[in-house]
C-alpha positions as CSV (number, residue, x, y, z in Angstrom):
1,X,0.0,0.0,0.0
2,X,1.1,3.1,-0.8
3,X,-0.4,4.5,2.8
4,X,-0.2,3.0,6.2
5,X,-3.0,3.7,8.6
6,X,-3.3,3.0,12.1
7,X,-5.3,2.3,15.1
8,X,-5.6,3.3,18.5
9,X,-2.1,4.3,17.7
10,X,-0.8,0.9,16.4
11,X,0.9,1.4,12.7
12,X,-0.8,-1.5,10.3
13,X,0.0,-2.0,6.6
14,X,-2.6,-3.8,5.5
15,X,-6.3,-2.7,4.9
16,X,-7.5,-6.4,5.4
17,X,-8.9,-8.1,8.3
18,X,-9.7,-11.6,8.3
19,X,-11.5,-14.1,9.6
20,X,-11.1,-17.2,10.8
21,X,-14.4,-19.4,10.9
22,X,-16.1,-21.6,8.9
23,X,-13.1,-22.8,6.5
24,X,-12.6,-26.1,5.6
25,X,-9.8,-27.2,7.6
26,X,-7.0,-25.1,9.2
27,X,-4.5,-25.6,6.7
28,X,-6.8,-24.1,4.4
29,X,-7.5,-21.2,7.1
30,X,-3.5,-20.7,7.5
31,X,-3.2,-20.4,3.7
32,X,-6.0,-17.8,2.9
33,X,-4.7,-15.8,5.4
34,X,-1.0,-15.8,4.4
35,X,-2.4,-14.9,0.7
36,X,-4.2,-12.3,2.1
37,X,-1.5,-10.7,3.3
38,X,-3.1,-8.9,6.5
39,X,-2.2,-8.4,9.8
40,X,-5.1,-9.0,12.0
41,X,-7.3,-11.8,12.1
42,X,-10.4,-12.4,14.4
43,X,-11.4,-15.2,16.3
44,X,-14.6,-15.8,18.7
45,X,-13.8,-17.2,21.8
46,X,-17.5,-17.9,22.5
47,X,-17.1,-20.6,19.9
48,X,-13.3,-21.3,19.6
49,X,-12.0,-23.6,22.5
50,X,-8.5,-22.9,23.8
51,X,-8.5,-26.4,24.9
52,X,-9.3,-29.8,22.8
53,X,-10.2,-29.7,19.0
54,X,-9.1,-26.7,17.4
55,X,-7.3,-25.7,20.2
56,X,-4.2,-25.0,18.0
57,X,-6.1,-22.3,15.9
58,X,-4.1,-19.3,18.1
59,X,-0.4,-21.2,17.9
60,X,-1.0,-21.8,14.1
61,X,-2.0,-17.6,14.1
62,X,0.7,-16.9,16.5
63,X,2.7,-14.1,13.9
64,X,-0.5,-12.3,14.0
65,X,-2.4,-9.8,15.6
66,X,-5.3,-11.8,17.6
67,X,-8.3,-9.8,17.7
68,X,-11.1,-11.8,19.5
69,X,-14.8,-11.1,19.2
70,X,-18.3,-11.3,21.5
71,X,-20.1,-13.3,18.1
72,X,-23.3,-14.7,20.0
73,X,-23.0,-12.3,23.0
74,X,-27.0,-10.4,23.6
75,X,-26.3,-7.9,26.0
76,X,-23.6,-5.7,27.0
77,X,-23.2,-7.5,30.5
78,X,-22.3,-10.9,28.3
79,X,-20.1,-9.1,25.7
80,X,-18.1,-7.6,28.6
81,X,-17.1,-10.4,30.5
82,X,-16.1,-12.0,26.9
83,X,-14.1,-9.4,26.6
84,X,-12.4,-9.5,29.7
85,X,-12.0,-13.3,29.2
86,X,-10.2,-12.8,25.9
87,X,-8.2,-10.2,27.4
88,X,-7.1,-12.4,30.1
89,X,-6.7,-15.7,27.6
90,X,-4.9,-14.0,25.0
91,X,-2.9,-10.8,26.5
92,X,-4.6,-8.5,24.9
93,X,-6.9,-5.6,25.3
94,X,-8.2,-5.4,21.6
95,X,-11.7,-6.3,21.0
96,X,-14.0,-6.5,18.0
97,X,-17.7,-6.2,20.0
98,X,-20.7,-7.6,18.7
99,X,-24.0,-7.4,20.5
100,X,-27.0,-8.6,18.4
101,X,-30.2,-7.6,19.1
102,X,-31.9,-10.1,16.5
103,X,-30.9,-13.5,15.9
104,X,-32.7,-13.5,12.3
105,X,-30.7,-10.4,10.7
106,X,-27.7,-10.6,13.1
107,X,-28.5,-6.5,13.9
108,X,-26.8,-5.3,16.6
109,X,-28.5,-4.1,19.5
110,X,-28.3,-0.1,19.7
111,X,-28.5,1.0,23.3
112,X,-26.4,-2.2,24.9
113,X,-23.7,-1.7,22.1
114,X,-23.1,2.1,23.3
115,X,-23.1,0.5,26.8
116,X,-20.9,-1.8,26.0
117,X,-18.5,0.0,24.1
118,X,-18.5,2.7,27.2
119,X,-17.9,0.4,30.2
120,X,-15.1,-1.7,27.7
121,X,-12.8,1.6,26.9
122,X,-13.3,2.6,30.6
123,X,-11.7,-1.0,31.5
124,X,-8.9,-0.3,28.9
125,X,-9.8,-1.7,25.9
126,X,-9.5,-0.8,22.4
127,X,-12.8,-1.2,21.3
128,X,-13.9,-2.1,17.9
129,X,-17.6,-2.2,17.7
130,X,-19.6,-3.9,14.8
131,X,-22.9,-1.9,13.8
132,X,-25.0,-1.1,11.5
133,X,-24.5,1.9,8.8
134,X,-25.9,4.6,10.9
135,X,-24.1,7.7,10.8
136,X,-25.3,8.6,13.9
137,X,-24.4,5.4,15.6
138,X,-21.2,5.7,14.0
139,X,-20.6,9.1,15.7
140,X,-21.8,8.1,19.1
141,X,-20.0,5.0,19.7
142,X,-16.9,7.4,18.6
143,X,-17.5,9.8,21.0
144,X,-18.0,6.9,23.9
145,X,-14.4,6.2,23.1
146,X,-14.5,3.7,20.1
147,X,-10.7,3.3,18.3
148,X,-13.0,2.5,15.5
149,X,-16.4,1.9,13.8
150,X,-17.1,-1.0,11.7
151,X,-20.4,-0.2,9.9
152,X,-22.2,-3.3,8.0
153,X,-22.1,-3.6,4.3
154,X,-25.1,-5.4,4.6
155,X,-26.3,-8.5,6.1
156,X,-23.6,-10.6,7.8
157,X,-22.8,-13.6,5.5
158,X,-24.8,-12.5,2.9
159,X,-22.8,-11.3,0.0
160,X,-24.5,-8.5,-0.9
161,X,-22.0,-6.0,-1.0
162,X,-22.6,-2.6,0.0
163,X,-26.2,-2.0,0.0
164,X,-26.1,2.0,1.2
165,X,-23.2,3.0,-0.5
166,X,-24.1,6.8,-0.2
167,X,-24.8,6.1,3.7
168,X,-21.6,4.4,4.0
169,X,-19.9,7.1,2.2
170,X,-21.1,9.8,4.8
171,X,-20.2,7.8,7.8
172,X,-16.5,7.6,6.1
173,X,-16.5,11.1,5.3
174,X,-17.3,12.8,8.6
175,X,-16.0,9.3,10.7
176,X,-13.2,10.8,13.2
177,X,-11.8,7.2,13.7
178,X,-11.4,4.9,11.5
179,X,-14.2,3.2,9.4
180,X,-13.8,-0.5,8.9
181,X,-16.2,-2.2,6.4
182,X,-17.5,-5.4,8.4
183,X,-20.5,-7.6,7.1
184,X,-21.4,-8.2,3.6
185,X,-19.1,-8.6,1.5
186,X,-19.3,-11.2,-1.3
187,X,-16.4,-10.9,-3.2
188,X,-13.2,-8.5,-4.4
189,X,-15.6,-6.0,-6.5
190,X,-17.5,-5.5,-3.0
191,X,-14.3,-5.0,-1.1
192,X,-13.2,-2.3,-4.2
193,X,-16.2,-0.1,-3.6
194,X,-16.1,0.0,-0.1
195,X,-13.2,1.2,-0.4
196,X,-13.5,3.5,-3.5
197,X,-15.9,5.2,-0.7
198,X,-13.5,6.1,2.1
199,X,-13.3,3.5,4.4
200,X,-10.0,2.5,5.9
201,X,-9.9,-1.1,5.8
202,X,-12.8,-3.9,5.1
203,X,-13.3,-6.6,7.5
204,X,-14.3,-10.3,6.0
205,X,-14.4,-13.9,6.6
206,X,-17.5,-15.8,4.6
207,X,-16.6,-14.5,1.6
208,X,-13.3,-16.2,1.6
209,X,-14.1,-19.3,3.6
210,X,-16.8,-20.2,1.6
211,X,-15.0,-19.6,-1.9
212,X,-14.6,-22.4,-3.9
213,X,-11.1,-21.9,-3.9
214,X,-10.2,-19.8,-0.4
215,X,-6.8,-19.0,-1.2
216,X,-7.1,-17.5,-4.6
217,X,-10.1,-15.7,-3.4
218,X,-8.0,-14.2,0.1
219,X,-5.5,-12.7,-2.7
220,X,-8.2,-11.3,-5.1
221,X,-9.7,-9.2,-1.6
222,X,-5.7,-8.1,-1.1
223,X,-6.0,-6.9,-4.4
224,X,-9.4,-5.2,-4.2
225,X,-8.2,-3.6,-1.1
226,X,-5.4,-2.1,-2.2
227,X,-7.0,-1.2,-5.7
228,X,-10.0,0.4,-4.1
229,X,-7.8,2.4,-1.5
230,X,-5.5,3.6,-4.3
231,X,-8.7,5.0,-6.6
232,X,-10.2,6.6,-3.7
233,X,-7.0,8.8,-3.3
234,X,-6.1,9.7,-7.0
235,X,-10.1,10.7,-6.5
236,X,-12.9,9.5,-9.4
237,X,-14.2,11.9,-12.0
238,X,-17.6,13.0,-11.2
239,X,-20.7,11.5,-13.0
240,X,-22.2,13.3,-15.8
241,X,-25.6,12.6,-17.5
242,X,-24.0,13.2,-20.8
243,X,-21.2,12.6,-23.0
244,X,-18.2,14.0,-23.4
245,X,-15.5,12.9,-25.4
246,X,-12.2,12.4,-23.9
247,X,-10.1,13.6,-27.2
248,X,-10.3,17.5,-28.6
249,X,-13.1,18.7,-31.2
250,X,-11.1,21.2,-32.6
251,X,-8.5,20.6,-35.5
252,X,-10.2,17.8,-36.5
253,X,-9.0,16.5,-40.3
254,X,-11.3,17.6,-42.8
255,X,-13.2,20.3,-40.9
């Protein structure tokens, strides 16, 4: 990338967060996210043992930047003692916090994600909250203390891309910590526009673990990420309703 950004102070070169469910096998999981070329991967500790099968997911991840997760927590009372339970698991005060609210769209709950968010960055976390693309939501969990947002694209899991792009765009324009694309995406062309729209990284997982081929798939979203981030700051042209042809009219042979 031709521009590093960083969070909560910590300097990352890569645009791409993975994750780490639902793949195959691990040696499939290890290989997607070595072609993917990020830095931080997530895993849910509400559904990852540390002991018994699978157990060996966090050695086999060890030259990476562990971000655990609440997946599956309901209330902010649940998502914080996860959180504290990673922190005290995995040394480390990073947390992406999910609190759903409905179990059919995976929508987060509003007032106990603020909540949440508040009581986590007053225990000393860097908090990473997954929400839906509400600017105003997006503003308030910022000023609770949020090292970043991490708007949906659109339904987790469902590959449908960005659904509000001009929504999305807003929150990334007036955002004053990072904005994270988490939700949604389906493949790279989904990961370009978000992108192409300000954000500062896009978060992933089904869209790679569930790709016919992971590993070429985790390279094609490195790709997208870095293409997306690199249009977004030469800056598009601006849509026009009518033609206008890119070479000169005048001198033309023959007028």
């Amino acid at each position: 990338m031709l521009d590093n950004f960083s969070i909560a102070g910590v300097p990352l070169t890569s645009r791409l967060l993975l994750g780490t469910a639902g793949y195959p096998n691990q040696r499939l999981m290890c290989d997607a996210v070595r072609a993917s070329g990020c830095e931080i991967v997530t895993v849910s500790l509400r559904r990852a043992s540390l002991s018994g099968h699978g157990s060996d997911t966090l050695e086999l991840l060890s030259g990476y930047r562990i971000l655990p997760n609440t997946a599956g927590c309901e209330t902010a009372r649940d998502a914080i003692l996860t959180a504290e339970l990673a922190r005290e698991a995995l040394g480390t005060n990073w947390v992406k916090l999910e609190v759903i609210g409905d179990r059919e769209t995976l929508y987060p709950d509003v007032s106990e994600l603020l909540e949440a968010t508040r009581k986590l960055v007053d225990l000393g976390f860097v908090v990473l909250p997954y929400c839906s693309d509400d600017p105003v939501l997006c503003q308030r969990l910022a000023d609770v203390g949020a090292a970043a947002v991490m708007p949906m694209g659109s339904l987790i899991g469902s590959g449908m891309g960005v659904a509000n792009p001009a929504t999305l765009e807003l929150i990334c324009r007036r955002s004053p910590v990072p904005v994270i694309v988490d939700a949604g995406i389906g493949t790279a062309s989904d990961a370009v526009i978000a992108m192409e729209l300000g954000a500062s990284a896009v978060l992933l997982n089904t869209a790679v673990s569930r790709a016919d081929d992971p590993v070429a798939m985790a390279n094609a979203m490195r790709l997208a990420v870095e293409s997306g981030r690199l249009a977004h700051v030469a800056g598009r042209i601006p849509r026009r309703g009518r033609a206008e042809p890119s070479s000169p009219q005048l001198g033309l042979v023959g007028s």
